[in-house]
C-alpha positions as CSV (number, residue, x, y, z in Angstrom):
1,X,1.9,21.9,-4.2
2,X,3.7,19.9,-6.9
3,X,2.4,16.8,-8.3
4,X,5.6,15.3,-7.2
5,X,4.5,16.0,-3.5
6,X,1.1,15.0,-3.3
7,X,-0.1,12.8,-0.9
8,X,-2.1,9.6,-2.9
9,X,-4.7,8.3,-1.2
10,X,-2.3,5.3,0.2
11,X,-0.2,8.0,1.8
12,X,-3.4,8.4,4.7
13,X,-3.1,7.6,8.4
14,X,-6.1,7.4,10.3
15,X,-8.1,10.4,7.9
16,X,-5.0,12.5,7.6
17,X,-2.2,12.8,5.1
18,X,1.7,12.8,6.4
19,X,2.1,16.7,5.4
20,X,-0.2,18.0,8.1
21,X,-4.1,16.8,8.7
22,X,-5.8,18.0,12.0
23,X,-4.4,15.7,14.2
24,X,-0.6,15.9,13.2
25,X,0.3,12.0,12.9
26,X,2.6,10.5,11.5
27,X,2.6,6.5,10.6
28,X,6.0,6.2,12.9
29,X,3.4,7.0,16.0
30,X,2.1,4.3,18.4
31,X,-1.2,3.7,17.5
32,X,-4.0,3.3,20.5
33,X,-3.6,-0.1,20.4
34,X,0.4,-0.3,22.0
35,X,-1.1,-1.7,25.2
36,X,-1.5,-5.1,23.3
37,X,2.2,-5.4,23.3
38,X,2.2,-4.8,26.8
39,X,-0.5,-7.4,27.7
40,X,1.3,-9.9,25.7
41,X,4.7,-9.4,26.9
42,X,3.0,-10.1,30.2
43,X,1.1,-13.4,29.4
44,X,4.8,-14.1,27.3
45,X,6.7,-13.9,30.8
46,X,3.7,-15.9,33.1
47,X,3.8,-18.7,30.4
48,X,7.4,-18.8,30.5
49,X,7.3,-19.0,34.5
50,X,4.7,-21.7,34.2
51,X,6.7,-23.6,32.2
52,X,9.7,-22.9,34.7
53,X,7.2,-24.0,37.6
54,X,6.5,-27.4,35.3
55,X,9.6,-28.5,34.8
56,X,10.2,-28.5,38.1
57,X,7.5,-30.3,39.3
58,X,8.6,-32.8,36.6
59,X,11.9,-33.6,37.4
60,X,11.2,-34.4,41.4
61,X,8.5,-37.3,40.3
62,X,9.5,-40.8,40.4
63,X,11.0,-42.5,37.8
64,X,7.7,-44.7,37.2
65,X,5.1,-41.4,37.1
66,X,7.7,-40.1,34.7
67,X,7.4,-43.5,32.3
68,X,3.7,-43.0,32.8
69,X,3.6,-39.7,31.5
70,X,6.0,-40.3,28.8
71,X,3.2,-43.4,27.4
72,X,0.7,-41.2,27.3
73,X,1.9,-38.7,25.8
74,X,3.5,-41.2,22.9
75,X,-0.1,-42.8,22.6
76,X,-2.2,-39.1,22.5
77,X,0.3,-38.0,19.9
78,X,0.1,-41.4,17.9
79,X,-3.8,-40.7,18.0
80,X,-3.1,-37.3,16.4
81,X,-1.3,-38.5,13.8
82,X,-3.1,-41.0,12.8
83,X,-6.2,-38.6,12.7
84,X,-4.3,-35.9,10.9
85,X,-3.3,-39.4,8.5
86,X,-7.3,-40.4,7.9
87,X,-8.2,-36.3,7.6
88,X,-6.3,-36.2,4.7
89,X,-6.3,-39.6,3.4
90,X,-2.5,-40.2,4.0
């Protein structure tokens, strides 16, 4: 083997170089961790139908429930800011 073609230390994947370890793997192979995509791709899509589910809870509420929810949620995000403000002294 050339100097040119020697694997560095950096060049490792899981124990084994790219020019042939034990195991054979290359860094372009899932990993044992690809059912993490999987699990959040799921939780991605029930959000997104929750959301769905929501919104349209929200628009069949009365216009006053709608004003209600619209105060408080102007008043808790005033009280954020101002806390974010005295947290750093704005």
């Amino acid at each position: 083997m050339t100097d040119t073609f020697k694997p560095t230390p950096a060049d490792t994947y899981g124990g084994s170089t790219y020019g042939g370890g034990s195991d054979n793997k290359s860094s372009y192979e899932p990993t044992e961790g690809t059912g993490d995509m999987g699990k959040t791709l799921l939780i991605g899509l029930l959000g997104g139908i929750l959301s769905a589910a929501g919104y349209m809870v929200y628009q069949r509420l009365p216009d006053e429930h709608k004003e209600r929810l619209h105060s408080q949620a102007r008043s808790m995000l005033a009280q954020r800011i101002s806390e974010i403000r005295n947290n750093f002294n704005l």
